[in-house]
Each structure stands twice: as C-alpha cells, then as structure tokens.
N, C-alpha and C positions, 0 to 999 in steps of 0.2 A: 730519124730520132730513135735512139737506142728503149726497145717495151722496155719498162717497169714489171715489177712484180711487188702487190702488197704484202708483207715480210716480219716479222719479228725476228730480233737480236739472237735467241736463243736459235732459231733453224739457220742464221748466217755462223754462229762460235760451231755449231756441229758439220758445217761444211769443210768452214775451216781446219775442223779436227778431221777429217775422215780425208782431206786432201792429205794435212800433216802429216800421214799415215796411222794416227790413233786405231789401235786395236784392239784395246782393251779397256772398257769403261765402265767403272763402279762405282755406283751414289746410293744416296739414301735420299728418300722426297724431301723437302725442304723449300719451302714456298721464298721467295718467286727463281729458285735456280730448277725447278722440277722439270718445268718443258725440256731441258737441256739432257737431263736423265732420262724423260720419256722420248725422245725424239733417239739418240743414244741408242735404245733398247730396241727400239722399230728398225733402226739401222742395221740391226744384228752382232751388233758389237758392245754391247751394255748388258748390264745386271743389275739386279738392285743388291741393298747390303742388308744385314739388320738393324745397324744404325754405321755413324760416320766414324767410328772408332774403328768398326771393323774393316769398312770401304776403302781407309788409309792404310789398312795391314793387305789386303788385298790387292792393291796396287803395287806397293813395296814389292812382294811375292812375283805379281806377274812381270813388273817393268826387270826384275832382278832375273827372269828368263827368258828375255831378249821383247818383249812386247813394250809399246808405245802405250802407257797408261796415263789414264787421265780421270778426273772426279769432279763433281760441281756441287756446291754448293751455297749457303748464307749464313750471315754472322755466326749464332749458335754451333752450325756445326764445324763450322773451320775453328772455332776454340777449342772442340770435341777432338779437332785432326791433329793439337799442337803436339802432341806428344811424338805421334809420329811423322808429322815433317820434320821436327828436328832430328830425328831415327835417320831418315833417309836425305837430310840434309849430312847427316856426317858418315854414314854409309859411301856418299856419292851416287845416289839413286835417281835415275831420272824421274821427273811426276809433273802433270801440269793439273791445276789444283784451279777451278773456276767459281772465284769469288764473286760471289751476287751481292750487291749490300742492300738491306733494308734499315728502316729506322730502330735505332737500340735504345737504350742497352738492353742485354737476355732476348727474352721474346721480343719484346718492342712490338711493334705494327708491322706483320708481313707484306702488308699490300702499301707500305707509305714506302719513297723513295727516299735515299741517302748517300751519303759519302762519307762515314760515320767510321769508316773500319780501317781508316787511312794507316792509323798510328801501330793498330794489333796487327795490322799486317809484317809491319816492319818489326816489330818486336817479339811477331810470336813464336821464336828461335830464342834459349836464350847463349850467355856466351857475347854478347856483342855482334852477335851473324845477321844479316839481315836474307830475308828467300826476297831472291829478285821479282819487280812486278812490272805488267804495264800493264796498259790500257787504253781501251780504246775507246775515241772523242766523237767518232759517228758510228752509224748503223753500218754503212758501208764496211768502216774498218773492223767489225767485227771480225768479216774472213781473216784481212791481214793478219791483225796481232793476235789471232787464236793460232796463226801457224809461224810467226814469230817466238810465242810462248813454250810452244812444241819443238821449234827447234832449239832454242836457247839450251831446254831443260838439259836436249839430246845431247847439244856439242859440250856443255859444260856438265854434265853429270849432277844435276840439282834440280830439287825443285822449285815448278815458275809457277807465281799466280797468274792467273790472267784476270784484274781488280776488274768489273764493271757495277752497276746497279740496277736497280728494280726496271727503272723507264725504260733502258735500255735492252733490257733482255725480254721484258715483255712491251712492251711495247710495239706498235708494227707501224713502216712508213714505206711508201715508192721506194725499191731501192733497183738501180738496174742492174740485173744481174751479171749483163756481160762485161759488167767497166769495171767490176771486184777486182783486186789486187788478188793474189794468190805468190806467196815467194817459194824458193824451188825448197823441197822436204829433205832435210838433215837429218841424218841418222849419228850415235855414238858412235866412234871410231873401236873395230873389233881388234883385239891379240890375234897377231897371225906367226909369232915367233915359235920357238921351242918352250915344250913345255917346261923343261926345268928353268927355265928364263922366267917363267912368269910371276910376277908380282901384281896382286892385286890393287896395291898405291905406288909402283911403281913405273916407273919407262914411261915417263910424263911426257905429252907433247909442248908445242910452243904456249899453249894457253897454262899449264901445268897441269893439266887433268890427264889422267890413264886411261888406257884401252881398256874396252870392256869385254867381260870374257860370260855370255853366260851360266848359272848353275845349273848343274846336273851334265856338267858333262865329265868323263871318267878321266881325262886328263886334258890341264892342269885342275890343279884342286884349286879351289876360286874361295875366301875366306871372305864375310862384311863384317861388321859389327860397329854399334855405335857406339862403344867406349873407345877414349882415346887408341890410336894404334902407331904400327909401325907399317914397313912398308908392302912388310907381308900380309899383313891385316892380323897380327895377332897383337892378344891387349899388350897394353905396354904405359906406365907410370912416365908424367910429363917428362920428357927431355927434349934435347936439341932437334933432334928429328922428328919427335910427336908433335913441336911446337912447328916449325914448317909445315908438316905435311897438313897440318890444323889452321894455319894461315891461308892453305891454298883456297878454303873454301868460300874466303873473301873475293869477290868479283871481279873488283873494281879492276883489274887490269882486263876485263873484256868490255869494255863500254860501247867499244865498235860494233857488239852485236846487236843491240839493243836499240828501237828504233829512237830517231832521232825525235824531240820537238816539233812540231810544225811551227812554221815562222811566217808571221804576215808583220812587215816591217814597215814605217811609213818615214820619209825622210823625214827631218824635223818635230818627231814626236818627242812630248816629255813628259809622257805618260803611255804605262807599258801594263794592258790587260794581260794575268793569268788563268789560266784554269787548265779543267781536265776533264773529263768524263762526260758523263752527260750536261754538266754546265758547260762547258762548253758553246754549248749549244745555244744558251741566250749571251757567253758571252762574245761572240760573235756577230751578235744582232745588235749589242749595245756598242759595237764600235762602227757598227756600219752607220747605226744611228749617229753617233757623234763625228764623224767623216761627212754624213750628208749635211751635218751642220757647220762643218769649216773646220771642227780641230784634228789636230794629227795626234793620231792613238796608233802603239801600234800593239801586236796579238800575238801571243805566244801561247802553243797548246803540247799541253807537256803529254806524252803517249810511254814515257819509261818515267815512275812512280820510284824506286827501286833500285838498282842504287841510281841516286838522285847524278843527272848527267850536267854539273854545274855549268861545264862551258857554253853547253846549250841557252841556259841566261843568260850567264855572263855578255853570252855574242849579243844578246839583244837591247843590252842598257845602255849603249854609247848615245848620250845626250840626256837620258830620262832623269827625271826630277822626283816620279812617285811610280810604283810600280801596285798593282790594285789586283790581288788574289781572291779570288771568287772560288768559292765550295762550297757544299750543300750538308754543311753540320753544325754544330750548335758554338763551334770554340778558332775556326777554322786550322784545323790538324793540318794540311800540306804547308800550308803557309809555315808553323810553330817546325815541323821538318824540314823546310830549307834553311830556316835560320837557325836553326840545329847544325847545318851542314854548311856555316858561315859563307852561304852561297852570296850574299851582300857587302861581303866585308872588303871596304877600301871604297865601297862605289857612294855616293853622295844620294841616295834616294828614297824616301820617303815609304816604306812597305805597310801596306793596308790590308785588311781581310775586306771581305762580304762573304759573311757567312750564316745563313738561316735552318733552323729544321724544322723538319715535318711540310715543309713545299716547294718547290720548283724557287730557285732564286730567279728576278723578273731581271731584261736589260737591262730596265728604266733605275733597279738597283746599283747594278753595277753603273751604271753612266752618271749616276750622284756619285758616288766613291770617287769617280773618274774627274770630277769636278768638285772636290772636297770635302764633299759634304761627308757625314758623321757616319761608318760603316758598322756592318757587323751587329 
C-alpha cells in the first residue's frame, strides 16, 4: 500500500509550482490563499508585496525578465489585480495568478467556502478576452493543474488562473504522495535569430504566439506595451494588423492544452451530473449513491473553467434527458456560462442548477435534482 501523507491544498499548488519551475513569487496575505504565500516564501522563492496592485506590477517586471512568476490570492485582491492582468494579458506576459474563492461580495466571510468568483474571473479583462482558467476537482490534482497552469501561461504567453476554493486549499486530507501526477515543465519558446530580425509580435509559431526575447538585454531592443500595437510593439491606431495581432490573444484555437474533463459515463443514463471544484466532491458521492440504488447517472467533472471546452459535454449527452449542474453560489454562475456559450444548443435536455451559499452543497441535494425535484 502506497503511505499517505496528511496534506493541505495549499503545500500540494506550491509543489506543483516549484516542480513548474516557478521562480519568482509575489503576494500580499489574503485569507484563505496566505499558506500559499507563506509556504512560497519558506521555499526561498516568494516575497510579500504591499498590497495586490503592487504584486501584479512585480510579476509583469520579473516574468518580462525571463522568470517563471506566479501570485495567489482571493476575491478582493484579484479585483485589486484587474488592471494589470489585462496590462499583461495584452503585453503577452506570462503569469499564473491563484485564485482562492471565499464567500462574497467585497469582504464577505474569509473563512466561509465558495464558488462565487466564477463569472469575474471570465470577465475581469475587458474587451470580450477571457484569462484562461482551470481547476482542480481533488486534493490530488492540486499538483497536476498548478503545473498545467504554469505551463499553459508559458507556451501561450498569458496569464492562467489556477480557480480553486477555501476547502480546498485549506483543507487537509490522506493524499499519497507518490501516485501525484507531475507533467513534464514548459518553458516560452526564446528568439534565437538575428537581431535586426526581431520583432517583439512577430515570427509567430504554430499556436500564433512569438518568441520571447527577455529585457535588458543590449540587442535586440525588446518593446511591450499595452495599448494596441503593431508588430514591432510600437503604439499604433486600430487597423488590419492591430486587429489580428489583438485577436491572437483569443485561445480558443489551443484547447488541446488545457486539461480535459474527467468522464465517468454510464451506458444507459439519462441523466448527466456536473460540477467542478471542490463540489465535485459530494457530486460524486451522489452518483455513487444513485448507482447503488439501480439508476444510471453518469459524471462529468470539468477541470478547464476557461475557455469553456464544449466538445467535452457535448461527448457526454448521447441519450441524456436532464443534465444537473451543481456549484457552490448563490445563482449558479458555471451553469448561466455554458449556456452563454450555447453549449446545449440542438441537444434535447432539460439543464438544472444546485446551487447554495455559505455551505458545502450535500449528495442527498444533488440526487433530488437528479430525480426532479425542485433545485437551486
């Protein structure tokens, strides 16, 4: 039998980071993402900020001279960060940005869990740009998709949330250490041409992102900025090429990198559990319950938030009749963004929320939803 080790969330995301190869890490205390910044800082590769305004101009700075940066935080202060993730959303700056959710709005309850910050994540760019996110649905997958998120940032020059919540990151459970997933660490692809060749949004590869050249060094001259540009990086008034090179920052043609769904399919089911995060977690126990009582349910657990990976549902609806989204907020927000992103449209099924705040959503919830009763 593989030992255990008793564990919180927040020492499994810094392993993950420090495998990633994270470098360079800057927070400001912020209850419940703080372990993640004290643990960080023990590590020998963290700093604190003086607040989260500053800690996102300080990452920009070091990721934009060749370092692997990262920050953590919760609601309040990733509002505090919009300004400059969208800086370094259109810069092309890598960042990996770790979102703790507690209960809102503003202050709210540091110590209450949530799923609350679903919708500001996707919106807090503006422009129509969404920062890619995912998320991880066990303790386990902590490692994984903190070096999923790490690499994503790397190979696409943007910044990735890594979404989780309060239970999760504080939280502590058996987890074995040696069956961790770990995927192999990504770095930005460097300029290695001539220098009068170089262009700081130009010579795109297959994904259309550019080689990164870091500043400070005496040749080539390396330009960012986040007002529209050209290819050199200098400003430039919208045209046909500002509009391109401003579309690239759209993802969706990388969806291969982004982990997939987990899929627990049951032949004959017609009825199709969702969730994410830490629900997850009772919604898995509310299908095992309704399996040990004869009906066929089956389970889908979404781990990329961001851009939303539709085929990933799609594959899972052949037969279903109702489809039963379970989150931990008060309106259910993932559910109100896939049918945003007419992820249903054409299939015949019936979409429900379960959605509660300020506690743990129970199986016994979800398994009435699952059985029609009255949700949400």
């Amino acid at each position: 039998m593989t030992p255990c080790t008793f564990v919180d969330g927040a020492s499994l995301i810094c392993r993950g980071a420090l495998h990633a190869g994270v470098d360079y890490f800057v927070g400001y205390p912020i209850t419940p993402a703080s372990g993640i910044c004290q643990q960080m800082i023990e590590c020998g590769v963290g700093m604190p900020a003086s607040d989260e305004i500053t800690a996102l101009q300080y990452l920009i700075g070091a990721s934009l001279n060749g370092h692997k940066a990262m920050t953590a935080t919760s609601g309040p202060g990733f509002m505090l960060m919009s300004e400059g993730i969208g800086a370094a959303l259109a810069m092309e700056v890598p960042l990996t940005i770790v979102l703790v959710q507690r209960l809102g709005p503003a202050t709210g309850s540091a110590t209450a869990n949530a799923q609350g910050d679903v919708l500001l994540v996707g919106n807090i760019v503006s422009g129509g740009f969404i920062v890619p996110t995912i998320c991880p649905s066990t303790l386990e997958e902590c490692v994984e998709m903190t070096v999923h998120a790490v690499n994503i940032s790397q190979l696409l020059r943007i910044p990735v949330v890594l979404l989780t919540e309060k239970s999760m990151v504080l939280g502590k459970r058996s987890v074995a250490i040696d069956d961790l997933i770990y995927p192999e660490p990504q770095s930005s692809s460097r300029f290695d041409g001539a220098a009068e060749r170089f262009k700081p949004y130009g010579d795109l590869d297959a994904r259309e992102v550019p080689p990164f050249q870091p500043l400070g060094t005496p040749r080539p001259q390396v330009r960012v900025t986040a007002s529209t540009h050209n290819e050199e990086g200098l400003i430039a008034r919208f045209n046909e090429s500002v509009r391109l090179n401003t579309e690239r920052l759209l993802v969706n043609k990388s969806l291969d990198l982004f982990p997939a769904a987990v899929r627990d399919l049951q032949p004959g089911a017609t009825t199709l559990v969702i969730s994410y995060g830490y629900t997850a977690y009772a919604a898995k126990e509310a299908v095992r319950n309704l399996r040990a009582r004869g009906q066929a349910v089956s389970l889908l657990i979404v781990r990329t938030i961001f851009p939303v990976r539709v085929d990933d549902i799609r594959s899972a609806l052949a037969g279903v009749e109702r489809v039963v989204i379970a989150e931990e907020n008060l309106t259910g927000l993932y559910r109100k963004a896939l049918l945003a992103e007419d992820t249903f449209r054409g299939c015949a099924v019936d979409v429900v929320g379960v959605h509660v705040m300020g506690r743990p959503i129970t199986p016994e919830e979800i398994e009435a939803a699952c059985n029609g009763a009255v949700a949400g």
